[in-house]
C-alpha positions in Angstrom: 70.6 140.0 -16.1 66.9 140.9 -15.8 64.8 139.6 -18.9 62.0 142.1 -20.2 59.2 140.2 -18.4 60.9 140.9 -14.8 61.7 144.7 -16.0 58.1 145.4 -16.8 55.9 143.6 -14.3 57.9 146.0 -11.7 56.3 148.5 -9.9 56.3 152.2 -12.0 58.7 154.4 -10.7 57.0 157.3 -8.5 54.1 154.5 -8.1 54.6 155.4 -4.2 54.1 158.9 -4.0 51.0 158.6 -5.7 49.5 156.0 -2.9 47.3 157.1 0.3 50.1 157.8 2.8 50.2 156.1 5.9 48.4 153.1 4.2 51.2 150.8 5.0 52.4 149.8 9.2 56.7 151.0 7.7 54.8 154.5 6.9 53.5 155.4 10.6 55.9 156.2 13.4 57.7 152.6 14.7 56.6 151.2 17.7 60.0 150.8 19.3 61.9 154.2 19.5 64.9 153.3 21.6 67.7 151.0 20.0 67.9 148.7 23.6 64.0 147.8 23.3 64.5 146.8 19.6 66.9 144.3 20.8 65.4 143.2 24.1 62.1 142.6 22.1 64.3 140.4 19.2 66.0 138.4 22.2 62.6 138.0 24.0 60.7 136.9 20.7 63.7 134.6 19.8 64.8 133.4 22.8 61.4 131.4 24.2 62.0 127.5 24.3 59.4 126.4 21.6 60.6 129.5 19.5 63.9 127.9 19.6 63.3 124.5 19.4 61.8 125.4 15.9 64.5 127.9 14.5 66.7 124.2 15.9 64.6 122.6 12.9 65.4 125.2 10.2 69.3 125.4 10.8 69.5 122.4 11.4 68.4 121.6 7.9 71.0 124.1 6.6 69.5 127.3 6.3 72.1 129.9 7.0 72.0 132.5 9.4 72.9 135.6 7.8 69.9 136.1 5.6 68.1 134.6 8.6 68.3 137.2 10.7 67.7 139.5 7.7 64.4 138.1 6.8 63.3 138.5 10.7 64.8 142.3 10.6 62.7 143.2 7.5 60.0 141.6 9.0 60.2 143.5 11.9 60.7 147.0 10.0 57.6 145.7 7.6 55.2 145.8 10.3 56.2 148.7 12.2 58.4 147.8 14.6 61.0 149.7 14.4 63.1 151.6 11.9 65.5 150.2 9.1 68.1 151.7 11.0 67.6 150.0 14.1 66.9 146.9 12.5 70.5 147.3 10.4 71.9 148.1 14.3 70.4 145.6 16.1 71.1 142.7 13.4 74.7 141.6 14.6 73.3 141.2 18.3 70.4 138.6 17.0 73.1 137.2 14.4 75.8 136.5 17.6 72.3 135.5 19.9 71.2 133.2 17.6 74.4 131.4 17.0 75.0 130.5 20.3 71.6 129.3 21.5 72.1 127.0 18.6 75.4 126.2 20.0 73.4 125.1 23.2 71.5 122.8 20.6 74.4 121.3 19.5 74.1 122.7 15.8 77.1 124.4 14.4 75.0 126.9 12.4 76.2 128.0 8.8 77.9 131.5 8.8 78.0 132.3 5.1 78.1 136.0 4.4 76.4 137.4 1.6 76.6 140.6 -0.3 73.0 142.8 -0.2 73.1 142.1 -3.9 73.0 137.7 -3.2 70.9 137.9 -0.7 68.4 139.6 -2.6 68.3 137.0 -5.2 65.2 135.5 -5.9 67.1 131.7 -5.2 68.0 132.8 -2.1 64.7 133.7 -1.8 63.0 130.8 -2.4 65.9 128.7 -0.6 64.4 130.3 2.9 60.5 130.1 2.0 61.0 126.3 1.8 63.4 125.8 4.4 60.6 127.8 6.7 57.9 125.3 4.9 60.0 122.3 5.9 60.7 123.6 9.6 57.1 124.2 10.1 56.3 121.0 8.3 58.8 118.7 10.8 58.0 121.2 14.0 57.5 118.6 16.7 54.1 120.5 17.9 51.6 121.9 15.3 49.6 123.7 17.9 48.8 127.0 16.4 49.4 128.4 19.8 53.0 127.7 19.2 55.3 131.0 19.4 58.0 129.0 17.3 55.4 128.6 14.7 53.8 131.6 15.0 57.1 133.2 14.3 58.0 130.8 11.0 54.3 132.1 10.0 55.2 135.8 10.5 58.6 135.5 8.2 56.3 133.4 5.6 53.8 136.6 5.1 56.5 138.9 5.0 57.2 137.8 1.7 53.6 137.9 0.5 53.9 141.8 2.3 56.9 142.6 -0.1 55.3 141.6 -3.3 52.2 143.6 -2.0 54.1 146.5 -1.9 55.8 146.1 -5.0 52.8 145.4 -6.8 50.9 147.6 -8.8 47.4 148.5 -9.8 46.2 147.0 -13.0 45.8 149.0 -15.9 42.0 149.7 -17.6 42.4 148.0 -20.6 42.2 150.3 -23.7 41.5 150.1 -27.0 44.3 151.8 -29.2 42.8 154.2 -31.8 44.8 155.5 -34.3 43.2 158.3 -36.3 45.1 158.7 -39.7 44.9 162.0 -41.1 42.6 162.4 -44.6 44.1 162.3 -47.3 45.4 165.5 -48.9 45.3 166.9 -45.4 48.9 167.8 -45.1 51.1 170.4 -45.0 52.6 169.5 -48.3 48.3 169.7 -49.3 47.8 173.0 -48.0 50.9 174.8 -50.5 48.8 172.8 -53.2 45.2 174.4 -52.0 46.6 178.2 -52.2 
């Protein structure tokens, strides 16, 4: 149920179409075209050593894998990567890479499947930003020329890209004038004046 304060700080409807197009990397052609490079690129990115000795941090503290490999997918669309549609395609193939790479770890990785509806949840949400805070937190290297990290970065400023886009321009304040009409200066006044 979505109170009145959630309803009106949302963005106006037909607020995009009135925006610069282009302004935003999802609105320009993706990088990747072909369905086999989005996934080659996904199982490159995720499957360097300090890439997955960090993702070893965040499941192994629980987070589960479905909305995972979400987050990374929206990500990837968000900046222009590729299309929704190859992101939706290539998900199951990170979902089944991912799984058994943690396998190899020795963490038996959480499978819960969630509807689009949960997973949009703002608990859910929030459940991944700090289980991405706490895996960067107790990441065995804070070198900033970590992959692993650079990565957990990457799905931390996709959320701060969503609300972006979401957001909306503030409004000029305005002073409300109401002009009230003189008196006798009806209709019922002007059968009175003939």
């Amino acid at each position: 149920m979505a109170t009145a304060e959630s309803f009106l700080d949302g963005p106006i409807p037909g607020q995009s179409l009135t925006d610069t197009p282009g302004n935003w990397p999802w609105e320009k052609p993706p990088q990747l075209h072909e369905l086999e490079d989005v996934a080659k690129y996904y199982l490159e990115k995720l499957g360097d050593p300090e890439v997955l000795d960090d993702l070893s941090v965040l499941f192994d503290n629980g987070v589960p894998l479905s909305p995972f490999v979400k987050t990374v997918v929206s990500a990837g669309f968000m900046n222009g990567i590729h299309t929704v549609d190859a992101g939706t395609l290539v998900g199951p193939v990170i979902h089944a890479f991912l799984k058994v790479a943690m396998t190899d770890y020795g963490i038996d990785v959480r499978d819960d499947t969630f509807t689009a509806k949960e997973v949009a949840t703002e608990r859910e949400k929030s459940r991944l930003k700090m289980a991405i805070d706490l895996a960067m937190k107790n990441s065995k290297e804070s070198d900033e020329d970590d992959p692993g990290i650079a990565l957990l970065q990457e799905l931390q400023n996709s959320g701060a890209s969503e609300e972006q886009a979401v957001e909306q321009e503030p409004e000029p304040e305005t002073e409300e004038v109401i002009e009230q009409e003189p008196q006798g200066a009806g209709l019922m006044s002007k059968e009175e004046q003939l």
